[in-house]
C-alpha atoms as one frame of an Amber mdcrd trajectory, in Angstrom:
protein
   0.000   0.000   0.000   2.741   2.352   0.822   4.228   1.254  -2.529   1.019
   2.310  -4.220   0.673   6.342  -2.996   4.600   6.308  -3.534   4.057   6.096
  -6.935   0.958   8.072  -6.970   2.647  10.960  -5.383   5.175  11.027  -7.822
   2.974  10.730 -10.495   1.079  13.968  -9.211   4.057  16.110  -8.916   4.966
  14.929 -12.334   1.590  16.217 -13.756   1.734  19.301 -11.833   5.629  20.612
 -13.013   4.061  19.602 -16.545   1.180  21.971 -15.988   3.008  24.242 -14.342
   5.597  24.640 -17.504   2.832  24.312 -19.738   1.324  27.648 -18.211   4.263
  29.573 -18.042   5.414  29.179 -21.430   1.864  30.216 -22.139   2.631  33.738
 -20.493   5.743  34.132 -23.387   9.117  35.339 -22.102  12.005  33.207 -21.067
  11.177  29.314 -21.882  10.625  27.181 -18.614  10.246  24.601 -20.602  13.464
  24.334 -22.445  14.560  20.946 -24.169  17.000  18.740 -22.073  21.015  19.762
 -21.940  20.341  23.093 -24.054  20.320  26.971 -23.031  16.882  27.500 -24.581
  15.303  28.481 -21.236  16.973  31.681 -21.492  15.854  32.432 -25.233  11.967
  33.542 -25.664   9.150  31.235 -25.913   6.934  29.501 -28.392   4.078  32.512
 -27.573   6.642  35.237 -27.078   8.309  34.648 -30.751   4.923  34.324 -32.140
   3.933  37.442 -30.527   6.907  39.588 -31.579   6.552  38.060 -35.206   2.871
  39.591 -35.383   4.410  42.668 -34.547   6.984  42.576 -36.966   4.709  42.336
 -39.632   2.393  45.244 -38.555   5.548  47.590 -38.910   6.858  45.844 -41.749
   5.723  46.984 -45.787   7.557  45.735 -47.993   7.703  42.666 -50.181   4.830
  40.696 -50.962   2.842  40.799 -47.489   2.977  37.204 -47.291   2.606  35.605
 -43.735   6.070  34.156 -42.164   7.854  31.842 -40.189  10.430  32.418 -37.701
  12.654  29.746 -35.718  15.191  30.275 -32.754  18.092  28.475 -32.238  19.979
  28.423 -29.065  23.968  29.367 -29.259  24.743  25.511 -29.863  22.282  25.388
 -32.557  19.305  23.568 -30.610  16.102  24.531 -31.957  14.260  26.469 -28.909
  11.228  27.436 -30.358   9.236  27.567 -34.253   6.367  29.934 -34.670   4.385
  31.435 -37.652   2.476  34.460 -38.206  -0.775  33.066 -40.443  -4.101  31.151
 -39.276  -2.628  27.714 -39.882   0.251  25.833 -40.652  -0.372  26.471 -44.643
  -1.294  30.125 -44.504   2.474  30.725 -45.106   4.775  28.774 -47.368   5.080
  25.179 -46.175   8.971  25.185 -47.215  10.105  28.203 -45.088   9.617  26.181
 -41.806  12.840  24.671 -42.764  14.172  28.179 -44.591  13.696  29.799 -41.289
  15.673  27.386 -39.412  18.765  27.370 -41.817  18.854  31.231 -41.528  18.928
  31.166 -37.682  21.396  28.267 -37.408  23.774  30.231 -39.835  23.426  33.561
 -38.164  24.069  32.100 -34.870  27.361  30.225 -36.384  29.028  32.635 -37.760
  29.058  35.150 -35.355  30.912  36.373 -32.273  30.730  38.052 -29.071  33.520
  39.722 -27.389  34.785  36.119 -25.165  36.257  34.844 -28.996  38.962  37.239
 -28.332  41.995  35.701 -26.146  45.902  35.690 -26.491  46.257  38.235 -29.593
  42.896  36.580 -31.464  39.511  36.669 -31.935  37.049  39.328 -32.548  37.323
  41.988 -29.410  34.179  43.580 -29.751  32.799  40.549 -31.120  31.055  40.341
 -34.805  27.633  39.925 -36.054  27.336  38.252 -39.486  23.166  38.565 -40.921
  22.525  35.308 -43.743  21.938  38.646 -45.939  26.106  39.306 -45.155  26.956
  36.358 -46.616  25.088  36.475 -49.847  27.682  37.890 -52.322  30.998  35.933
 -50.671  29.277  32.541 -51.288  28.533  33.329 -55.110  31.057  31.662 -57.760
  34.238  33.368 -57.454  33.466  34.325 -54.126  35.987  33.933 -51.391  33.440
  32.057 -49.383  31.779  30.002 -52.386  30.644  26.204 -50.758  29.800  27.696
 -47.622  26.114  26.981 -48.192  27.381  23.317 -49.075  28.567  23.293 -45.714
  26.796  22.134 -42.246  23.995  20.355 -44.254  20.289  20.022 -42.342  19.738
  16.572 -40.347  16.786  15.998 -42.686  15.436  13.046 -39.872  14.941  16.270
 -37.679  13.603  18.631 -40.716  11.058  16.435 -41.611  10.292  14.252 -38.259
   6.492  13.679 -36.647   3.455  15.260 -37.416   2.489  18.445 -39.630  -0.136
  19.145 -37.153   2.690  20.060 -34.828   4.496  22.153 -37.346   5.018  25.813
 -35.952   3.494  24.786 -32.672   4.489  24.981 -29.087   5.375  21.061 -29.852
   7.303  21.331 -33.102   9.349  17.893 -34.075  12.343  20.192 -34.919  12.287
  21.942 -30.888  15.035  20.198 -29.002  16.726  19.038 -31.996  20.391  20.286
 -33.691  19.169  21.325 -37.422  21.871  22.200 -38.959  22.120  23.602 -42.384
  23.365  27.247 -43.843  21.568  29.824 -45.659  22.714  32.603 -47.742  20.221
  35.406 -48.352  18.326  37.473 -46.231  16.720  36.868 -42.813  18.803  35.398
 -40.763  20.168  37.051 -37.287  22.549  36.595 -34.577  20.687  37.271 -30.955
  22.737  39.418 -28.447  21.259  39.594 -25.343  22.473  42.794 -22.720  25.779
  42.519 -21.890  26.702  41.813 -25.770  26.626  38.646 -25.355  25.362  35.951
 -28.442  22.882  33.638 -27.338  21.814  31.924 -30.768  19.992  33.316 -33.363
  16.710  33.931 -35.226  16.025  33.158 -38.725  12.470  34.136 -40.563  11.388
  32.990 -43.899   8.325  33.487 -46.077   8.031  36.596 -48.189  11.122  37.865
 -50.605  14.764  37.278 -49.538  15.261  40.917 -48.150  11.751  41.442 -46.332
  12.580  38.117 -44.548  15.666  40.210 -43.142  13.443  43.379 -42.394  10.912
  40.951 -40.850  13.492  39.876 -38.848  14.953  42.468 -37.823  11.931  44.049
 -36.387  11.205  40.588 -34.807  15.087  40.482 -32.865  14.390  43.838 -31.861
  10.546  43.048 -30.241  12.221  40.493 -28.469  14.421  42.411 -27.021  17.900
  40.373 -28.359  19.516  43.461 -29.933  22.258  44.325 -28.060  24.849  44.724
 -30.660  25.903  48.281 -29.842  29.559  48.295 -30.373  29.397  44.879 -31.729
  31.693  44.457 -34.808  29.837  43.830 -38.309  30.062  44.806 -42.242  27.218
  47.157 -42.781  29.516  50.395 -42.160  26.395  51.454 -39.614  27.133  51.637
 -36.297  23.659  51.760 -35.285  23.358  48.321 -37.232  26.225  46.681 -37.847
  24.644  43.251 -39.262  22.469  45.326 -41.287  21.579  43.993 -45.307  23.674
  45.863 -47.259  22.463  46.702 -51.104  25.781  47.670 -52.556  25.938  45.610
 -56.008  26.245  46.928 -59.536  26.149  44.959 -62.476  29.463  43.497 -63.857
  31.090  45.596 -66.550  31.897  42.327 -68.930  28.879  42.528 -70.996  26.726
  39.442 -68.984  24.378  41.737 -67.225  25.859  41.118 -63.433  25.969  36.991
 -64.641  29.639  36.500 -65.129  32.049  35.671 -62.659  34.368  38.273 -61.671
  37.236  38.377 -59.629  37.628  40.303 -55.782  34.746  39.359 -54.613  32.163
  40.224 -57.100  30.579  36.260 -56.507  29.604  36.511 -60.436  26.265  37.848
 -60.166  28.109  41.801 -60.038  29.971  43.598 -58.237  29.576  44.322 -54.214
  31.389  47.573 -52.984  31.875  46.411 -49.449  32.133  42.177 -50.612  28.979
  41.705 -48.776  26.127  43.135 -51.012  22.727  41.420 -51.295  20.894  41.994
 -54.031  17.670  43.979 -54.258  14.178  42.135 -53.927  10.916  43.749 -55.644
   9.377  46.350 -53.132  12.389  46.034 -50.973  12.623  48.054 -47.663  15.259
  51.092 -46.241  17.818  49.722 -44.407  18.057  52.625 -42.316  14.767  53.210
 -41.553  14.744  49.522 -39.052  15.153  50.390 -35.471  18.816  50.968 -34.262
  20.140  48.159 -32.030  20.485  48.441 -28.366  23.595  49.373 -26.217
């Protein structure tokens, strides 16, 4: 008998923590219910991401006005959380899901807060690399071309369980390494105060450089801005991992198609090496909020 309300004891407080997660998660904020041996309790919730991608898209009017998807990733590439903006799970472009989580996985690994610098090396004020950074370095003739072959997506975890679950609280991919790198807009590094990376946010669904604006907007609702100081490519302070539209086409007679040497990536020529290219009805990169301190 003892034996018996032993195990029904536990078995109540087990129900209860569940419930108890369960509601706080609810509330948005920091996840209580982060996925075993990762730092996603520190990184905003299923709701909060959700919440701070409607807002994104109220402030946001460019591109196509398509609904979007957004994914966290925690700083060892753990998926935290997957959210979209629409009704359901096909009210936004079924293959962004994924989109969204190769943008925040690459933005979270190739960037840098201020603890990579030791002995001589590293980045002292740390740098923050957007997907939209990388666009022109990975193009052929690029100095970075085959980065996007690199780090490919664990397609068990892409594609695992149900679609019902899809952009839910429960998402298959939520606890999971992803992997995978993308190399246009919308991808973000998250700093949280302190400078200090914590993972990153990706957000897919509308045109390569809205995705970024989206983004943007969303990183900055969240509060995960904090890249003050922080190195980056833009040449704006107040932005430093901003999209950067900087390429003209190549003077060989192929309309921006042929490969060119110093970093033009063969689809024209990028001032600063790390041009994007412009989308129909793109945005102002300077009108997005500044980052924090």
């Amino acid at each position: 008998m003892l034996y018996r309300h032993s195990l029904y004891g536990v078995a109540s407080l087990i129900v209860a923590m569940t419930l108890a997660a369960a509601g706080a998660r609810a509330q948005g904020g920091p996840n209580p219910g982060h996925p075993s041996g990762s730092d996603c309790g520190s990184l905003p919730s299923h709701s909060a991401l959700q919440s701070a991608l409607s807002t994104a898209l109220a402030a946001e009017n460019s591109g196509l006005n398509n609904q979007m998807w957004a994914t966290i990733v925690d700083r060892d590439g753990v998926v935290c959380a997957v959210a979209f903006s629409g009704a359901n799970r096909g009210a936004q472009w079924p293959g962004s899901r994924l989109i969204s989580a190769q943008k925040a996985n690459t933005a979270n690994a190739f960037s840098l807060d201020s603890s990579s610098h030791a002995n001589g090396k590293g980045q002292a004020a740390g740098l923050a690399l957007s997907t939209a950074n990388l666009f022109t370095a990975v193009q052929p003739g690029g100095s970075l071309f085959g980065l996007q072959e690199s780090n490919p997506v664990d397609t068990k975890v892409a594609y695992q369980g149900p679609s019902s679950q899809y952009g839910q609280d429960n998402d298959p991919m939520v606890g999971n390494k992803i992997g995978g790198v993308n190399v246009f807009g919308g991808g973000l590094a998250l700093f949280a105060s302190g400078k200090v990376i914590v993972g990153g946010l990706g957000v897919s669904g509308d045109t390569s450089c809205t995705d970024h604006d989206v983004a943007w907007r969303v990183r900055h609702a969240l509060g995960l801005d904090h890249l003050l100081g922080v190195g980056g490519v833009s040449g704006d302070a107040n932005r430093p991992d901003n999209i950067i539209y900087d390429i003209t086409t190549n003077p060989d007679g192929t309309g921006g198609t042929g490969q060119m040497p110093n970093g033009s990536g063969g689809v024209g020529t990028s001032a600063s090496g790390f041009g994007h290219p412009k989308c129909a009805g793109f945005g102002n990169p300077a009108a997005l909020p500044a980052v924090q301190q």
